[in-house]
N, C-alpha and C positions, 0 to 999 in steps of 0.2 A: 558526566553522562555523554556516550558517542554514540550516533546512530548512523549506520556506512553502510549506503544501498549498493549494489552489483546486480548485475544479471542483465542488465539492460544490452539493446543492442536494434540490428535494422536486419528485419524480415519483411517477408513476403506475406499480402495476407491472406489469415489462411491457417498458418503456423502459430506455435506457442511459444512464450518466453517464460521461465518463471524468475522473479527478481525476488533479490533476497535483502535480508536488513539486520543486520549484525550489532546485536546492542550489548553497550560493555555500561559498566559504573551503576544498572537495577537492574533490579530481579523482575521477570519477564509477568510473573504471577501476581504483581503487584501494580498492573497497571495494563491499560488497555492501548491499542495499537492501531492506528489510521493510514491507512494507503491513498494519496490524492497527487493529481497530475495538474499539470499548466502547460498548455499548447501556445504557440505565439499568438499573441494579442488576444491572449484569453487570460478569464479570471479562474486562481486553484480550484479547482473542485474533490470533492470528496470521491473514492472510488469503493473504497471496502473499508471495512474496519474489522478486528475483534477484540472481543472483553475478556479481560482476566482469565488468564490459561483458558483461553480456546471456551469460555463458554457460551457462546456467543457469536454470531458472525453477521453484515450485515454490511449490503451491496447497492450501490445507486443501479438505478432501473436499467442505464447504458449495457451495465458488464453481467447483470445477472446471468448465469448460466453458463456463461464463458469463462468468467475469473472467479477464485479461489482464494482464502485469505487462511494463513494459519500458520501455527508457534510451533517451535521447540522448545519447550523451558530447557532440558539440557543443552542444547548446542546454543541456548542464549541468543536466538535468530527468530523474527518474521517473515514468512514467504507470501509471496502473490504470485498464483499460477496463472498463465492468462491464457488462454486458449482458443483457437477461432480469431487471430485478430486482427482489426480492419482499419481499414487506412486513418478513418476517424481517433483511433486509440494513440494516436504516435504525440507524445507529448514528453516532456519531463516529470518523473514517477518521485515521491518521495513517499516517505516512510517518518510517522510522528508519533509520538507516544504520550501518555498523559495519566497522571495517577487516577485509580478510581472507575469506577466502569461508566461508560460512554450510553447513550440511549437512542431512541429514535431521533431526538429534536435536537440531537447535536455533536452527532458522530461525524456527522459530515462540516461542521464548522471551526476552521480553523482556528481562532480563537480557545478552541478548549482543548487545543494539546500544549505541551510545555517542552518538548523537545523534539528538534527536526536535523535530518540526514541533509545531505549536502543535494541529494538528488541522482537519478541516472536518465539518462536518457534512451528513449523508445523510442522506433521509428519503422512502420511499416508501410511497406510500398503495394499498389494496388498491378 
C-alpha cells in the first residue's frame, strides 16, 4: 500500500492550493481517507476526513468552509481543496487511509488509520 501526497507548496494568504493523494495497492471504496497536518512544535492534528466513496465528509471547526475533501475511485486519488488560506494553515499535510468507515469520535485520531503518505508540505505567507 503507497500513499504520495503532491500539491503542496508557499502561497500567499488568501489563495488556494488543492493537494492530492495518489493511492496504489486498495481500492479507494473500501476504506476511508484522513487529511491531518503538523506545524513545528505542534501535535498532528486531524483536518478533513472522508468515508467510503465519498459518503461522507467531515472537517475540524479550523477549515470548515474553506477546505474540501473528496475521491476519485477511478483515478485512485484523495483531494483536499483549501481555499481562503491563512498564515495559520502552513504546516505539513498528510494523507491516511484506514479500512472501514471513520465516525465522529475518531476521524480525527491518528491511531485509527493504518496507512500514511510521506507528507507535503504547505506554507502560506501573510
Amino acid at each position: 500500500v503507497q500513499l504520495v501526497e503532491s500539491g503542496g507548496g508557499l502561497v500567499q494568504a488568501g489563495e488556494s492550493l488543492r493537494l492530492s493523494c495518489a493511492v496504489s495497492g486498495i481500492t479507494l471504496a473500501d476504506y476511508s481517507f484522513g487529511w491531518f497536518r503538523q506545524a513545528p512544535g505542534k501535535s498532528r492534528e486531524g483536518v478533513a476526513s472522508i468515508t467510503l466513496s465519498g459518503f461522507s465528509a467531515t472537517y475540524a471547526d479550523s477549515v470548515k468552509a474553506r477546505f474540501t475533501v473528496s475521491s476519485d475511485n477511478a483515478e485512485n486519488t484523495v483531494y483536499l481543496q483549501m481555499n481562503n488560506l491563512k498564515p495559520e494553515d502552513t504546516a505539513v499535510y498528510f494523507c491516511a487511509a484506514t479500512g472501514g468507515p471513520t465516525y465522529s469520535t475518531d476521524w480525527d485520531k491518528s491511531w485509527r488509520y493504518l496507512y500514511w503518505g510521506q507528507g507535503t508540505q504547505v506554507s502560506v505567507s501573510s
